[in-house]
PyMOL Python script that loads the backbone (N, CA, C, O; Angstrom):
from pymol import cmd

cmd.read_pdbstr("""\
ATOM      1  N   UNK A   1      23.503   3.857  10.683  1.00  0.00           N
ATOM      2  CA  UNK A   1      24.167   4.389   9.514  1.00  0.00           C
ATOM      3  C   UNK A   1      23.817   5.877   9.427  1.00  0.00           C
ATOM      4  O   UNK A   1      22.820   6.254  10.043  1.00  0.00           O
ATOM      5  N   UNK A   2      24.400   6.595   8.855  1.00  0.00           N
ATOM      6  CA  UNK A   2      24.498   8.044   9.132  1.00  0.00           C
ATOM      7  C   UNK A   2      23.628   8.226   7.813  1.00  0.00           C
ATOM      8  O   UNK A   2      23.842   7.588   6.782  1.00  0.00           O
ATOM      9  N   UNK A   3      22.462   9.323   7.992  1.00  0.00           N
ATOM     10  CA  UNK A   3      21.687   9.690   7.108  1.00  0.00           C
ATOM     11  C   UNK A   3      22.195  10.140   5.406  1.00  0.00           C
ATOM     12  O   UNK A   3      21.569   9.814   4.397  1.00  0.00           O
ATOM     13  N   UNK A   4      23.407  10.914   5.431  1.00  0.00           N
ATOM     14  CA  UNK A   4      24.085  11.038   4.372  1.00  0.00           C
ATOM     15  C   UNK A   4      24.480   9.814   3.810  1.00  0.00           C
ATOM     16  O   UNK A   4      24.614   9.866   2.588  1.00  0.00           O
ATOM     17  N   UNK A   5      24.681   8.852   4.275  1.00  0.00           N
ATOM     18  CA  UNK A   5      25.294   7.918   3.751  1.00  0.00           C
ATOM     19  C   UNK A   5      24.366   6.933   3.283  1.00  0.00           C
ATOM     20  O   UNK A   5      24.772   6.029   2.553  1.00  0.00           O
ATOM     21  N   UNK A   6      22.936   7.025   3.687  1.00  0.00           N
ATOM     22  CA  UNK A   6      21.719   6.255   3.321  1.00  0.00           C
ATOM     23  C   UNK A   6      21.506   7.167   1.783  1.00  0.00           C
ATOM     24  O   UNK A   6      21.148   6.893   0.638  1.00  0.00           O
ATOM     25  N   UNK A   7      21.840   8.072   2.339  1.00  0.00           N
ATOM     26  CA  UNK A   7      21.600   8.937   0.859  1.00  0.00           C
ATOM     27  C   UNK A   7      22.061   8.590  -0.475  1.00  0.00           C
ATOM     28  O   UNK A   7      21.241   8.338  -1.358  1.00  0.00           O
ATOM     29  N   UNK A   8      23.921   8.540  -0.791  1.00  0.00           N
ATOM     30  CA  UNK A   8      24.451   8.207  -1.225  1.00  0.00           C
ATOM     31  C   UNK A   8      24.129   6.981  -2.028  1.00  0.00           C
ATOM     32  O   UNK A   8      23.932   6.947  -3.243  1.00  0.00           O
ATOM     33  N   UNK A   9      24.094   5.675  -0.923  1.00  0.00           N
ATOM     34  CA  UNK A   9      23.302   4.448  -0.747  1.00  0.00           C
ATOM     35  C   UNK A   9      21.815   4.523  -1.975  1.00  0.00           C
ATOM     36  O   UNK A   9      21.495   4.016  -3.050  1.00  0.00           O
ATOM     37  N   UNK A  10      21.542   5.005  -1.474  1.00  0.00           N
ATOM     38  CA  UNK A  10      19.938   5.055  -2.258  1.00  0.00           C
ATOM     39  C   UNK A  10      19.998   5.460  -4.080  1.00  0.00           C
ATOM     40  O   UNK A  10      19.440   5.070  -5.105  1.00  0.00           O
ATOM     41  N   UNK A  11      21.117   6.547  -3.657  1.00  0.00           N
ATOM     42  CA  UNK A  11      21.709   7.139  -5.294  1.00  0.00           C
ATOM     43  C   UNK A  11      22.024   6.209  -5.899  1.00  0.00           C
ATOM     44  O   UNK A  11      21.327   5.858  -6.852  1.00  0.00           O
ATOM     45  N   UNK A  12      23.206   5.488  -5.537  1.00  0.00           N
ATOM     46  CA  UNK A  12      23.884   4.577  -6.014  1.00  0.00           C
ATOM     47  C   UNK A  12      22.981   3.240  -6.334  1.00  0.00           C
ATOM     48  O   UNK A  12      22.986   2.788  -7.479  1.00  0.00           O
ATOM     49  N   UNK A  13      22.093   2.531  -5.143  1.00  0.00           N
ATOM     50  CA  UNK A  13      21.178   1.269  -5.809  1.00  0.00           C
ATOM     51  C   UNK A  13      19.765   2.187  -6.885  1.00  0.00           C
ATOM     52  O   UNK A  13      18.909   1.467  -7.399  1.00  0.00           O
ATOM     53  N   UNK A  14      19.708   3.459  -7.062  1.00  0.00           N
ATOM     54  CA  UNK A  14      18.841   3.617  -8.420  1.00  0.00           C
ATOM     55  C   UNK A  14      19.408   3.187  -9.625  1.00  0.00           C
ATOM     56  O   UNK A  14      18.772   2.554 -10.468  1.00  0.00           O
ATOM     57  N   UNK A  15      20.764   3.559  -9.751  1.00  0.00           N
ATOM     58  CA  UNK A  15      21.816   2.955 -10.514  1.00  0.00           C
ATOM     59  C   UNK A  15      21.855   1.531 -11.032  1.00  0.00           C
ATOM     60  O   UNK A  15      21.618   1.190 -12.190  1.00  0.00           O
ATOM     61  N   UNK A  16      22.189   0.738 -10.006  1.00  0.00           N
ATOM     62  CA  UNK A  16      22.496  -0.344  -9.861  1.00  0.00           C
ATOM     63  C   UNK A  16      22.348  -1.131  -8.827  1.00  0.00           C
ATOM     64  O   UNK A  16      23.261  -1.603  -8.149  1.00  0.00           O
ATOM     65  N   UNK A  17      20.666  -1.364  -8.618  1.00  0.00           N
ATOM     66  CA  UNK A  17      19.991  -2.055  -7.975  1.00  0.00           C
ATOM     67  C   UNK A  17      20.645  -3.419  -7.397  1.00  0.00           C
ATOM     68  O   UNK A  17      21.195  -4.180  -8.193  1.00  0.00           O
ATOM     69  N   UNK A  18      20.589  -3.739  -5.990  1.00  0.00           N
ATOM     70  CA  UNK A  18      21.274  -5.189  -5.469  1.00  0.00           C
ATOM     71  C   UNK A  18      20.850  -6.503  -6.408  1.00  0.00           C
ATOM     72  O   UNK A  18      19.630  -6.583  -6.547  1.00  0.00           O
ATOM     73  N   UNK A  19      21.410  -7.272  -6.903  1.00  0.00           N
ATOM     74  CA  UNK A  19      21.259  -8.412  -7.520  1.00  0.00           C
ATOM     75  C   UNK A  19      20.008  -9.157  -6.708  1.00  0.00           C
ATOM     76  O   UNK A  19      18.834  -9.347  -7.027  1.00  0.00           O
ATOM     77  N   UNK A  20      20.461  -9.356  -6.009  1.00  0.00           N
ATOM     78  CA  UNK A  20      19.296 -10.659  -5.262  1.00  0.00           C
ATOM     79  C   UNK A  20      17.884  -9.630  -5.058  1.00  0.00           C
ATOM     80  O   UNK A  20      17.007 -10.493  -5.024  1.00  0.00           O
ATOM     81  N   UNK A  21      17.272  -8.496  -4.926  1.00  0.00           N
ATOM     82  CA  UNK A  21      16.600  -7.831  -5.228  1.00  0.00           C
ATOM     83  C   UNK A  21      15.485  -7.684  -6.357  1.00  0.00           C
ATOM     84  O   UNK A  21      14.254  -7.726  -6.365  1.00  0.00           O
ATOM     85  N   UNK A  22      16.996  -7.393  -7.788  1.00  0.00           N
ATOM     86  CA  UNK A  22      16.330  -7.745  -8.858  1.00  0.00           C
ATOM     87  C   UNK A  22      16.067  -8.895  -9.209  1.00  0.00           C
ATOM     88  O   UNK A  22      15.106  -8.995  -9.970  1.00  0.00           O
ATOM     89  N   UNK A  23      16.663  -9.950  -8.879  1.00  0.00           N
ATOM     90  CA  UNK A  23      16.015 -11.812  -9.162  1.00  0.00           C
ATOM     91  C   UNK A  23      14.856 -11.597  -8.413  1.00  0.00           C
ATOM     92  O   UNK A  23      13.765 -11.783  -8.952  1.00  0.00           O
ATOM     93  N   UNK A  24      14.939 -11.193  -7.122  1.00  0.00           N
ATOM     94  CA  UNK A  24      13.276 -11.728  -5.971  1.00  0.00           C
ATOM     95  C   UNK A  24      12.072 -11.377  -7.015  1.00  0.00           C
ATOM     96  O   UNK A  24      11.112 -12.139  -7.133  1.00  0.00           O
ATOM     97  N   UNK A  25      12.234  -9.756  -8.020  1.00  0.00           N
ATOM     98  CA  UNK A  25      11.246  -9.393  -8.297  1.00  0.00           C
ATOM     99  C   UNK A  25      10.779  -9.889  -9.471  1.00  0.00           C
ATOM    100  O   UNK A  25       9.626  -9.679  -9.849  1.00  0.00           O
ATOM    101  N   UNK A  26      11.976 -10.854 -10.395  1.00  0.00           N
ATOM    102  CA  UNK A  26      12.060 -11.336 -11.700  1.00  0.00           C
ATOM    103  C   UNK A  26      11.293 -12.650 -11.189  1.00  0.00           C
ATOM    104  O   UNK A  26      10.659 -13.237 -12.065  1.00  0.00           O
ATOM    105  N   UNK A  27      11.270 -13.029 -10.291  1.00  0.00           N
ATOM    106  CA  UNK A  27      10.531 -14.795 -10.426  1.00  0.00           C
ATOM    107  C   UNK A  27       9.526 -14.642  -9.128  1.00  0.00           C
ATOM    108  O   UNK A  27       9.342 -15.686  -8.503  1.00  0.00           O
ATOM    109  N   UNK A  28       8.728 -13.236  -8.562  1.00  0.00           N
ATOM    110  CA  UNK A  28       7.928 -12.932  -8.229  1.00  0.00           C
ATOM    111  C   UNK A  28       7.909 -13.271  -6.630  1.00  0.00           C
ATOM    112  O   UNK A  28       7.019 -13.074  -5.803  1.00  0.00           O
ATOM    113  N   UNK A  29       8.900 -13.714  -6.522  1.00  0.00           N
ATOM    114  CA  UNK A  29       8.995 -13.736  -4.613  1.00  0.00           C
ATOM    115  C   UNK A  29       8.633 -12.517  -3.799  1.00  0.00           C
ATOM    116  O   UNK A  29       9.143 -11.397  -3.777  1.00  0.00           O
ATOM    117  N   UNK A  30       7.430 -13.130  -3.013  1.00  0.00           N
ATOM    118  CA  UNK A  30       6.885 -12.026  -1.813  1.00  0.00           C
ATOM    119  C   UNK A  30       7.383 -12.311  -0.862  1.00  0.00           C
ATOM    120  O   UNK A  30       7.153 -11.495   0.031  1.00  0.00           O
ATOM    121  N   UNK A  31       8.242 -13.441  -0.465  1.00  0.00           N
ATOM    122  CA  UNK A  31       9.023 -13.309   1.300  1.00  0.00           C
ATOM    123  C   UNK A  31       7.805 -13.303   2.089  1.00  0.00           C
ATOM    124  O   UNK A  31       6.606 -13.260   1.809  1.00  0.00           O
ATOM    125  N   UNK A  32       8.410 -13.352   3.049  1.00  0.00           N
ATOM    126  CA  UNK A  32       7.547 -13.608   4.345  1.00  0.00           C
ATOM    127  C   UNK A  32       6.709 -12.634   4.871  1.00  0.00           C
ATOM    128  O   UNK A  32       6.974 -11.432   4.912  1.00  0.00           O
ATOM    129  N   UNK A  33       5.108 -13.469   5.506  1.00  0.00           N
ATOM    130  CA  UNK A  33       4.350 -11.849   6.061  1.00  0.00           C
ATOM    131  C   UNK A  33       5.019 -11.965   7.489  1.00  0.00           C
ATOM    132  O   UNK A  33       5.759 -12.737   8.099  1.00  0.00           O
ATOM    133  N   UNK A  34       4.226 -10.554   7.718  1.00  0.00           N
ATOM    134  CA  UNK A  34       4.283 -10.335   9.065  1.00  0.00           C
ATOM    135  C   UNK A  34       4.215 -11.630  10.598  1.00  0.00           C
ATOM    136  O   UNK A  34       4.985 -11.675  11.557  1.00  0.00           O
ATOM    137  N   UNK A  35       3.099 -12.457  10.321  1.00  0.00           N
ATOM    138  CA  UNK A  35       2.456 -13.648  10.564  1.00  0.00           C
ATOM    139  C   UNK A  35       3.597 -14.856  10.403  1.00  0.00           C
ATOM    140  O   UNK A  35       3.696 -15.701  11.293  1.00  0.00           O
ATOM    141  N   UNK A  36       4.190 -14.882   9.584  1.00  0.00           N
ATOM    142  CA  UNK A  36       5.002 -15.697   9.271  1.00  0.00           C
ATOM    143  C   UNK A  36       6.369 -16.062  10.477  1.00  0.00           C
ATOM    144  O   UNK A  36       7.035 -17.094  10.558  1.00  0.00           O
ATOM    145  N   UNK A  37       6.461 -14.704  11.381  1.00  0.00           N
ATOM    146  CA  UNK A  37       7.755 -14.165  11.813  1.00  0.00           C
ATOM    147  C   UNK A  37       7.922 -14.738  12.742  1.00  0.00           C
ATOM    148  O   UNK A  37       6.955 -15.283  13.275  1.00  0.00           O
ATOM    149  N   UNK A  38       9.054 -14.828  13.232  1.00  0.00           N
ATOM    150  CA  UNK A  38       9.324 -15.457  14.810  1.00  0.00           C
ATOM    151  C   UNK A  38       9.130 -14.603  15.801  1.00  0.00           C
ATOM    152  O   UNK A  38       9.048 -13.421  15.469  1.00  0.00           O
ATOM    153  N   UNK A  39       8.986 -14.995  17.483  1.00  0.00           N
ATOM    154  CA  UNK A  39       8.721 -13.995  18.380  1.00  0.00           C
ATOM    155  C   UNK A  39       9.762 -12.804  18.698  1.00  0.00           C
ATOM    156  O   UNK A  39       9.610 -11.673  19.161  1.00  0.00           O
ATOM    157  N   UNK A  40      10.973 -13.592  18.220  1.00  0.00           N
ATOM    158  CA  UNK A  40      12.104 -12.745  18.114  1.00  0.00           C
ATOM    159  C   UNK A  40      12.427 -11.331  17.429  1.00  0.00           C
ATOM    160  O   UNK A  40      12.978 -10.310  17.842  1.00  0.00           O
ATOM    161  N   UNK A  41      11.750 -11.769  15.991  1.00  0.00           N
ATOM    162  CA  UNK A  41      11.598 -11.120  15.451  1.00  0.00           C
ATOM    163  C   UNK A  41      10.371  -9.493  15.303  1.00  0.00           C
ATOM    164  O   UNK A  41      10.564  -8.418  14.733  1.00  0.00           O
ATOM    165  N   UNK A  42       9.468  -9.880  15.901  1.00  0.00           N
ATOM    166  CA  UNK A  42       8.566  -9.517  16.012  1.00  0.00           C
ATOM    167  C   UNK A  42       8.800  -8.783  17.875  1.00  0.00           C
ATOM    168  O   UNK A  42       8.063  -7.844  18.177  1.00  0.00           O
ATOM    169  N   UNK A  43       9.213  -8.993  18.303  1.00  0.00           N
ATOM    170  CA  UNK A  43       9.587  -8.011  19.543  1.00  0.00           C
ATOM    171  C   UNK A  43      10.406  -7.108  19.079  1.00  0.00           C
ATOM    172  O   UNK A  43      10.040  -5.967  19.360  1.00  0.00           O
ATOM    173  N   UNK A  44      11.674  -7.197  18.289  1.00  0.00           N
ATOM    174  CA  UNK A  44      12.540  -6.203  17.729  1.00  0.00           C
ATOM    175  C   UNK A  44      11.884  -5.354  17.039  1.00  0.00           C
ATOM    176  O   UNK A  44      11.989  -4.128  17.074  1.00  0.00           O
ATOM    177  N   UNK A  45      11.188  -6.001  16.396  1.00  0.00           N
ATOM    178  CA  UNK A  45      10.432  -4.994  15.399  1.00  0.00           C
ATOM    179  C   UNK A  45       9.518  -3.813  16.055  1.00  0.00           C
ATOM    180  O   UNK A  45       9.465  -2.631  15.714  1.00  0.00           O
ATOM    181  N   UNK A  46       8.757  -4.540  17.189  1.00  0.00           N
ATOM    182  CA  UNK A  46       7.917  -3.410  18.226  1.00  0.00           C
ATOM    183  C   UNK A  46       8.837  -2.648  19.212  1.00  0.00           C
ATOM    184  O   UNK A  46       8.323  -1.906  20.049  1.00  0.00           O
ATOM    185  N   UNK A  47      10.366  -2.827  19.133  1.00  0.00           N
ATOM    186  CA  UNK A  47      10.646  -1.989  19.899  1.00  0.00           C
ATOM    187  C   UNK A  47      11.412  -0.817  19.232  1.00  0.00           C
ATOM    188  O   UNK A  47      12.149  -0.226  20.022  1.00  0.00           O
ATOM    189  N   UNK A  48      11.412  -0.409  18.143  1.00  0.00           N
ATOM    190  CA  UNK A  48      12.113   0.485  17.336  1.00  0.00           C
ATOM    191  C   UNK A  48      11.048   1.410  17.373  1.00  0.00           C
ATOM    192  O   UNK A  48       9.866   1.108  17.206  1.00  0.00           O
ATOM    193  N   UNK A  49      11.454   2.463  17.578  1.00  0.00           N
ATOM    194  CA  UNK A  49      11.112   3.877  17.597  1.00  0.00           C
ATOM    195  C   UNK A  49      10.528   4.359  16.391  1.00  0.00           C
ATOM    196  O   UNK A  49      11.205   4.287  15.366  1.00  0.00           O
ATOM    197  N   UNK A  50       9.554   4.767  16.356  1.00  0.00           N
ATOM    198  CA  UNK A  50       9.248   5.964  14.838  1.00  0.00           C
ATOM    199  C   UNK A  50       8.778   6.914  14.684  1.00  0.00           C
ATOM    200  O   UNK A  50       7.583   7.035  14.954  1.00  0.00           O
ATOM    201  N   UNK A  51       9.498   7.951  14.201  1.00  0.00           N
ATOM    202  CA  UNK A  51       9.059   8.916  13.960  1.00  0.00           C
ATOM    203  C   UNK A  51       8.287   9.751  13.000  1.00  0.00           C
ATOM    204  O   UNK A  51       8.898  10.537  12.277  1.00  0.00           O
ATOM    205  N   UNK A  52       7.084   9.651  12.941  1.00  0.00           N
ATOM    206  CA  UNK A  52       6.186   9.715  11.929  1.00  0.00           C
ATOM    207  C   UNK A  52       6.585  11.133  10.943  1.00  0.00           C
ATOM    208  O   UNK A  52       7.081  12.164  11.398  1.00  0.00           O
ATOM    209  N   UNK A  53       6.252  10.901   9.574  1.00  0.00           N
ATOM    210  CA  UNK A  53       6.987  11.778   8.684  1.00  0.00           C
ATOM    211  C   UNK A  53       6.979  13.391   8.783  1.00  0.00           C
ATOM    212  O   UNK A  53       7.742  14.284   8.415  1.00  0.00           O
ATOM    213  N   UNK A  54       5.752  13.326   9.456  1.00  0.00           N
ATOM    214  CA  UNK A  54       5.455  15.288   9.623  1.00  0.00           C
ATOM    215  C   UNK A  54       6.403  15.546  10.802  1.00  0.00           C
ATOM    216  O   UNK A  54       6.683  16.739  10.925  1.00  0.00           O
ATOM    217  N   UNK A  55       6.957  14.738  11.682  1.00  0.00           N
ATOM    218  CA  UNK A  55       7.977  15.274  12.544  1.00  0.00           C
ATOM    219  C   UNK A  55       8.992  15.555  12.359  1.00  0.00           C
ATOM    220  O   UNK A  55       9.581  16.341  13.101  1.00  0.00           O
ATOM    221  N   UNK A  56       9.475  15.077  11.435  1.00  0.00           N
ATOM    222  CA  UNK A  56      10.709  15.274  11.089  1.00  0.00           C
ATOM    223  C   UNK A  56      10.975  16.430  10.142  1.00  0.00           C
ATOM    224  O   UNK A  56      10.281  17.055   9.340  1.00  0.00           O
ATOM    225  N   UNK A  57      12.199  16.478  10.524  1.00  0.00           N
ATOM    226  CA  UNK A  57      12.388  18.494  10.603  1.00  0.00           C
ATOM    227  C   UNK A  57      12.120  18.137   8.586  1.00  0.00           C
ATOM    228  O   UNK A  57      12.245  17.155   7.855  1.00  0.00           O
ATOM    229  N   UNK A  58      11.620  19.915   8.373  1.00  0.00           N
ATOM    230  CA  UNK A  58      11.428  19.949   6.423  1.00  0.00           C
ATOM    231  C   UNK A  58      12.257  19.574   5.429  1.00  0.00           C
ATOM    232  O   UNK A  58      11.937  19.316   4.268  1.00  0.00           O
ATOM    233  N   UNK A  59      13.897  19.537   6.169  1.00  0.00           N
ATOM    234  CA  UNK A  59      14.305  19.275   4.889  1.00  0.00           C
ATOM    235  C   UNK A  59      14.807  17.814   4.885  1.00  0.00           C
ATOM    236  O   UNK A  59      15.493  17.407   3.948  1.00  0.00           O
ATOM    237  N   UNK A  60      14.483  17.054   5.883  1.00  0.00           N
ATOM    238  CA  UNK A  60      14.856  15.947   6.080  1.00  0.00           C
ATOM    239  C   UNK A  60      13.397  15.060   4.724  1.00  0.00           C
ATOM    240  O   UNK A  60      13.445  14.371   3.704  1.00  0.00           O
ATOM    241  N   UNK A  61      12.288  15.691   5.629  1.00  0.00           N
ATOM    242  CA  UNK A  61      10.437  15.489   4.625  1.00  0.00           C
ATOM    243  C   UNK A  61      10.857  15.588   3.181  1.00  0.00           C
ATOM    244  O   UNK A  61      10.342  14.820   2.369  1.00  0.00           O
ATOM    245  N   UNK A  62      11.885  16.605   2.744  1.00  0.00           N
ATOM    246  CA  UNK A  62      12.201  16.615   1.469  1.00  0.00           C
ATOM    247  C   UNK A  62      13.065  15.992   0.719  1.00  0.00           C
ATOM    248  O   UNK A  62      12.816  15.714  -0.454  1.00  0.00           O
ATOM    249  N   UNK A  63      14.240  15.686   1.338  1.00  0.00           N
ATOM    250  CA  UNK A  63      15.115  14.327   0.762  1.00  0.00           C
ATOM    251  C   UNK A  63      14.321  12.966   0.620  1.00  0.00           C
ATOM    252  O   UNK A  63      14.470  12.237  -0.361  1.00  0.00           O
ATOM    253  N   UNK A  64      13.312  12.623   1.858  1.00  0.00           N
ATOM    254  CA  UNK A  64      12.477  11.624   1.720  1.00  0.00           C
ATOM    255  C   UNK A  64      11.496  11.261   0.635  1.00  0.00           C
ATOM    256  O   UNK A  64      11.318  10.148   0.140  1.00  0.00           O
ATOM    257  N   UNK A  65      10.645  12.858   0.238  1.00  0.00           N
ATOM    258  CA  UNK A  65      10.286  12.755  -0.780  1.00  0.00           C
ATOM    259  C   UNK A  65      10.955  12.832  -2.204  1.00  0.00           C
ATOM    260  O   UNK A  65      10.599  12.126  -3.147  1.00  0.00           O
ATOM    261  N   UNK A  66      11.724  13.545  -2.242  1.00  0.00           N
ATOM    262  CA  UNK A  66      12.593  12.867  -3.290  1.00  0.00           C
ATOM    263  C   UNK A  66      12.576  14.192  -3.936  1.00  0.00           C
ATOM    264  O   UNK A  66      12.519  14.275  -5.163  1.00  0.00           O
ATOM    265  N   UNK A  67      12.626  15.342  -3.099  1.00  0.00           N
ATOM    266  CA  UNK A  67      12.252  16.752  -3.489  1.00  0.00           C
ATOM    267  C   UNK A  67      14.199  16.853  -4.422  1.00  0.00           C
ATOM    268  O   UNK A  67      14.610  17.080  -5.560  1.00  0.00           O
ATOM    269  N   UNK A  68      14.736  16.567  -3.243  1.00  0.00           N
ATOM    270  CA  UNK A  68      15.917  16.432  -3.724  1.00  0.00           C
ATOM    271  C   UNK A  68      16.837  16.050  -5.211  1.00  0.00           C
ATOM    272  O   UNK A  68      17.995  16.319  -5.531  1.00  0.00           O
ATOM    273  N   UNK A  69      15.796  15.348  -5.878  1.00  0.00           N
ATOM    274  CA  UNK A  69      15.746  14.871  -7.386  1.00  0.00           C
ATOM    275  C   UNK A  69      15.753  15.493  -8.266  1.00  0.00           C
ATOM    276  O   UNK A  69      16.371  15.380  -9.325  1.00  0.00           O
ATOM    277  N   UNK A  70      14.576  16.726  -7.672  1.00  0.00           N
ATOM    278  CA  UNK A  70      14.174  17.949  -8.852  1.00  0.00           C
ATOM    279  C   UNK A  70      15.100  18.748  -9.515  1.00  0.00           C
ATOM    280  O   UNK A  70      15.088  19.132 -10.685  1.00  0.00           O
ATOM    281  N   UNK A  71      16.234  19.035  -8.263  1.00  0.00           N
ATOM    282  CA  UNK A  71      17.328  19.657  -8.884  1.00  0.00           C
ATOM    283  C   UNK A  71      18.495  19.361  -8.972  1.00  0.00           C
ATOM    284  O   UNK A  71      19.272  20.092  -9.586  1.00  0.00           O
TER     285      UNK A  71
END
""", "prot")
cmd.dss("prot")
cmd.show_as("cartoon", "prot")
cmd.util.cbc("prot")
cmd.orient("prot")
């Protein structure tokens, strides 16, 4: 998904948070740990890339933090 559009995305559920979201947190569901996961799952997960936050270029660090809010 294209970073602008996570953006948007993010604007929009401060708004109006996903339903099944707000129930999980209303009747206290923690979902599954890590431990819990299948091998399937857990290989996908180790093969995704990350790029730790100081790498990523400043103004990207600043939408993340939410610098973007201020104004």
């Amino acid at each position: 998904m294209p970073f602008p559009d996570v953006l948007r995305l993010d604007e929009y559920w401060r708004d109006f948070p996903p339903t099944h979201i707000l129930l999980r947190a209303f009747v206290g569901y923690k979902g599954t740990t890590k431990a819990d996961r299948n091998r399937f799952e857990k290989e996908f997960e180790n093969s995704i890339p990350v790029t730790p936050l100081a790498q990523l270029p400043k103004n990207v660090q600043d939408w993340i933090r939410g610098v973007h809010l201020a104004s």
